[in-house]
C-alpha positions in Angstrom: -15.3 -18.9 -28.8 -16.3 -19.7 -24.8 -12.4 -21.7 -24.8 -10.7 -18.9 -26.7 -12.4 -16.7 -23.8 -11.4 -18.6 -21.2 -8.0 -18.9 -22.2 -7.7 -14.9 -21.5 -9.2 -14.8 -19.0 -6.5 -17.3 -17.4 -4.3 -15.2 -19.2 -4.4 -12.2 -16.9 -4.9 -14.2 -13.7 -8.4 -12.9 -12.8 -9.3 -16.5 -11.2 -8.7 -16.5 -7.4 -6.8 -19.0 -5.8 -7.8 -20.3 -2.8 -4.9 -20.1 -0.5 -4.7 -21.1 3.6 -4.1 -18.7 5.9 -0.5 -20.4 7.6 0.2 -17.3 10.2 -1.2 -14.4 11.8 0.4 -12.0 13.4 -0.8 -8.9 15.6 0.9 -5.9 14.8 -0.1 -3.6 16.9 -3.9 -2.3 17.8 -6.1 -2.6 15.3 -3.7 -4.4 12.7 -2.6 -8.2 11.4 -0.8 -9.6 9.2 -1.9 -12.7 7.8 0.9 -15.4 5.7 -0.2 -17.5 3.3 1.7 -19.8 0.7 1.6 -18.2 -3.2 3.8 -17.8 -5.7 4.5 -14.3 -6.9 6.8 -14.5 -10.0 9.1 -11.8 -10.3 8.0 -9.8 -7.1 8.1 -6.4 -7.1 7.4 -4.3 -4.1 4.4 -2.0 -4.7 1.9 -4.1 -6.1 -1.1 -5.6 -5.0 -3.2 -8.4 -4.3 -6.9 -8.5 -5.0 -8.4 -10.4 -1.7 -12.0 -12.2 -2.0 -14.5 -13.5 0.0 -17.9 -15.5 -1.3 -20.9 -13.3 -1.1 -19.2 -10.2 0.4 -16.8 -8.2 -1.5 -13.3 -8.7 -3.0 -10.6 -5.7 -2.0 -7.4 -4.6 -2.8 -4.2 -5.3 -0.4 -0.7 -4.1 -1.4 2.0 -7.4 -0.8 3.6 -6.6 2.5 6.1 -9.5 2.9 6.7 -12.0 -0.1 9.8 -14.4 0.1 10.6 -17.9 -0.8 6.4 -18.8 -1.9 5.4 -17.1 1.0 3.6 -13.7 0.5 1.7 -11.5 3.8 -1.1 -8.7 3.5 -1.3 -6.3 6.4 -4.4 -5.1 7.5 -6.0 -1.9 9.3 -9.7 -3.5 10.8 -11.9 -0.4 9.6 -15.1 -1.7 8.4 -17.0 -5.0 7.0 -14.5 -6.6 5.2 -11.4 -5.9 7.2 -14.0 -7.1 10.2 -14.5 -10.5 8.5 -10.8 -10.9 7.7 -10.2 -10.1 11.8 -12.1 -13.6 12.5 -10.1 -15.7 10.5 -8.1 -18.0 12.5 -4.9 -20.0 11.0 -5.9 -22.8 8.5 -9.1 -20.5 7.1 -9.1 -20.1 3.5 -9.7 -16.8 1.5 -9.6 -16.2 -2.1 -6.4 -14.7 -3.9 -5.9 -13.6 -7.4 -3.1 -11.1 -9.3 -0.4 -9.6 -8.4 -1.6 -6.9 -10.3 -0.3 -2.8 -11.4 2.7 -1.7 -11.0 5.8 -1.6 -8.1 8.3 1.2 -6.8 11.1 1.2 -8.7 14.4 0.2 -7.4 17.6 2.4 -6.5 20.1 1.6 -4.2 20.1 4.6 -1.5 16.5 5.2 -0.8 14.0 6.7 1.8 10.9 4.9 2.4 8.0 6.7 4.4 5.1 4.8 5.4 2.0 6.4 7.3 -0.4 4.2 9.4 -0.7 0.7 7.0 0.6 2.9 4.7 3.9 1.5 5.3 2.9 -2.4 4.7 3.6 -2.0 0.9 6.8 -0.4 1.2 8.1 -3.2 3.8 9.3 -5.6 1.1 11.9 -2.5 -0.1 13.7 -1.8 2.8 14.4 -5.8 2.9 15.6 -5.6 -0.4 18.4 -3.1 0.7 19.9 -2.3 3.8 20.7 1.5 2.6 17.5 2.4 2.8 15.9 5.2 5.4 12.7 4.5 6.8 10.5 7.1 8.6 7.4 5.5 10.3 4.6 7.6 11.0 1.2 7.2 13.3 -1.1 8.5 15.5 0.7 7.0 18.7 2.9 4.1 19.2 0.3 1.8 20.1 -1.1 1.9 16.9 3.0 2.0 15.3 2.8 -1.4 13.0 6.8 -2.9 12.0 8.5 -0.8 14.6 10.8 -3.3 15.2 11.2 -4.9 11.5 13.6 -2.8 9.9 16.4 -3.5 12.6 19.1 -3.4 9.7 17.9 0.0 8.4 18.1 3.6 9.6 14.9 3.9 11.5 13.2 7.4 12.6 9.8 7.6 13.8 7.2 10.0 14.0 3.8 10.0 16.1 1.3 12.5 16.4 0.9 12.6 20.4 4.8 12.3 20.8 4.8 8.9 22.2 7.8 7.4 20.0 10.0 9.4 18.1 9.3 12.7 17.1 6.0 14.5 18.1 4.6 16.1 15.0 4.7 14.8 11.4 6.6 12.7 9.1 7.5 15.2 6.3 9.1 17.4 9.7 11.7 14.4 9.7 12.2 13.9 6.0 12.9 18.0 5.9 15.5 17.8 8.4 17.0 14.7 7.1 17.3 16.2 3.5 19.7 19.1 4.7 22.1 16.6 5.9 22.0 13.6 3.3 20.7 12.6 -0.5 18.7 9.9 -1.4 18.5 8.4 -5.2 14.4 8.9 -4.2 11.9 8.6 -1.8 9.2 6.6 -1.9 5.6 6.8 0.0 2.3 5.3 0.9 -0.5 6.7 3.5 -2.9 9.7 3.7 -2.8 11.5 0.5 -2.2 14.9 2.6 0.8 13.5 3.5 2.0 12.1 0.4 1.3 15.9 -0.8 3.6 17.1 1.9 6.0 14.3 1.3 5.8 16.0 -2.8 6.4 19.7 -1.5 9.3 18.6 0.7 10.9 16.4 -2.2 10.6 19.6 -4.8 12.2 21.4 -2.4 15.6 19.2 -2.4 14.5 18.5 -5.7 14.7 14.5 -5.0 12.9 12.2 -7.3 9.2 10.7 -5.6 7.1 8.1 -5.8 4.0 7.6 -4.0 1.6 4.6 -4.0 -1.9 5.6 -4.2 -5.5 3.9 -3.2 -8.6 4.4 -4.9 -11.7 2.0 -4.5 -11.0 -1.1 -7.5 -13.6 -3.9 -8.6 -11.5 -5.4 -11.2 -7.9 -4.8 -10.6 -7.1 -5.1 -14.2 -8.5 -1.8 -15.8 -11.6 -2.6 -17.1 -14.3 -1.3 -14.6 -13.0 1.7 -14.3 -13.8 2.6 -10.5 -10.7 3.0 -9.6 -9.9 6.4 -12.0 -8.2 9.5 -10.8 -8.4 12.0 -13.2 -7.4 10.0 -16.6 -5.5 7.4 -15.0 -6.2 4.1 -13.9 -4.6 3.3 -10.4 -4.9 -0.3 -10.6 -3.3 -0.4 -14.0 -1.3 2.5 -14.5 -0.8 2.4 -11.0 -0.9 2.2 -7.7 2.9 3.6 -7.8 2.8 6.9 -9.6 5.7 9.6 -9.9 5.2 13.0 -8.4 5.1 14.5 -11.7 2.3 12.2 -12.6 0.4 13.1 -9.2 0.8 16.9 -9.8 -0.9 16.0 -13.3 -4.0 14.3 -11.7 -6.1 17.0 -10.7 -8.5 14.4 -8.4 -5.5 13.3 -6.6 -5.5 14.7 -3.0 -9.3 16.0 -3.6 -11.7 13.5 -5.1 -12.3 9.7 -5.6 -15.5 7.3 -6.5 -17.2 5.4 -4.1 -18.4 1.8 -4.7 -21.5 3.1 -7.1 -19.0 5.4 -9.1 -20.0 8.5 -7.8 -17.3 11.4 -7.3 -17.3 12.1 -3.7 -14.6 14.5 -1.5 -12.0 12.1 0.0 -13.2 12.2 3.8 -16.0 11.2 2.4 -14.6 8.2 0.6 -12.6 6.7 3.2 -16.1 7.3 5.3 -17.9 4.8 3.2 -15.1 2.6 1.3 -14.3 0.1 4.4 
């Protein structure tokens, strides 16, 4: 029985590896990226890694760069994980373990919009596919991470103080670029008030979206159950749901759990869940 159970447990992947960290790059203030060698079969933008370290907690961070056995996670410092990863220097080890859930799907002519780290995710898409739109959204430039990645896309940026691109927010750009052009769908990470917006504005044109969602996870695999919105499981029917499914999931844009399982309002989450 304790082989049998070991066996599935390999299975599904659930034993980090311990990887090296081979790069770091500083995206802008407050973020980096950090590279690491790790094979990702059949990689599929949207999903996510679960990162560990001994005797502090293990998170979840969606696969910003993956090519050739070489996969990234970008990273917002916001608390005392995200603190701990800032000190690592190249050659540190961490823990690695999945990929896990499910990815945006893939269409030729797309629009990608990515809000703060929001957009880290999403990167891997708009390398898969030079017709692809991206709208990059923040607070200010200085805090603007890839600004200068997508060079062989159609870039627009959008900042809240007006300091690159337009002043105000994304979903004003998408609007405006939605009476001139189609996309085959747009597809979204960052603040869920703006991947509402993003929703409203796609119903409007009536063009297919997808938006990946975050919601606090222990497991990754769907057996903990911290990670719920409404009936769904993020990290396994998830994080990349349809705005249909969204519109279904009457916590999403309202509600999620902290780390004890209690159901808290979402400034309230993002307060505590760093």
């Amino acid at each position: 029985m304790r082989n049998k159970n070991k066996m599935r447990f390999d299975k599904f992947n659930d034993l980090p590896k311990t990887v090296k960290i081979k790069k770091i790059v500083d995206e802008a203030d407050g973020f980096k990226s950090f590279y690491f060698d790790y094979d990702i079969e059949n990689f599929k933008p949207g999903r996510f890694v679960m990162v560990w370290f001994p005797r502090l907690n293990e998170k979840p961070m969606g696969v910003s760069y993956y090519e050739n056995g070489t996969a990234a996670i970008t990273v917002e410092k916001k608390g005392d994980f995200t603190s701990t990863l800032f000190k690592l220097k190249k050659g540190d080890k961490i823990g690695i373990r999945g990929p896990y859930g499910n990815g945006f799907s893939i269409k030729e002519n797309i629009c990608i919009i990515g809000g703060g780290c929001g957009i880290a995710p999403l990167a891997p898409l708009a390398e898969l596919n030079k017709k692809t739109t991206v709208i990059l959204g923040s607070r200010s430039k200085d805090l603007m991470i890839f600004k200068d990645r997508f060079k062989n896309n159609e870039i627009y940026y959008s900042t809240d103080d007006g300091t690159l691109g337009h002043k105000g927010f994304v979903t004003d750009v998408l609007d405006e670029l939605l009476q001139k052009k189609k996309f085959d769908i747009v597809q979204c990470c960052g603040p869920e008030i703006m991947m509402i917006n993003v929703i409203k504005v796609c119903e409007k044109y009536k063009i297919p979206c997808e938006c990946s969602l975050e919601r606090f996870m222990k497991c990754g695999i769907g057996v903990c159950g911290s990670c719920s919105c409404g009936k769904k499981l993020v990290c396994k029917d998830g994080p990349v749901f349809t705005a249909k499914q969204l519109k279904n999931m009457e916590e999403f844009g309202n509600f999620a759990r902290t780390k004890s399982g209690k159901k808290v309002p979402l400034n309230e989450y993002h307060t505590c869940n760093k």
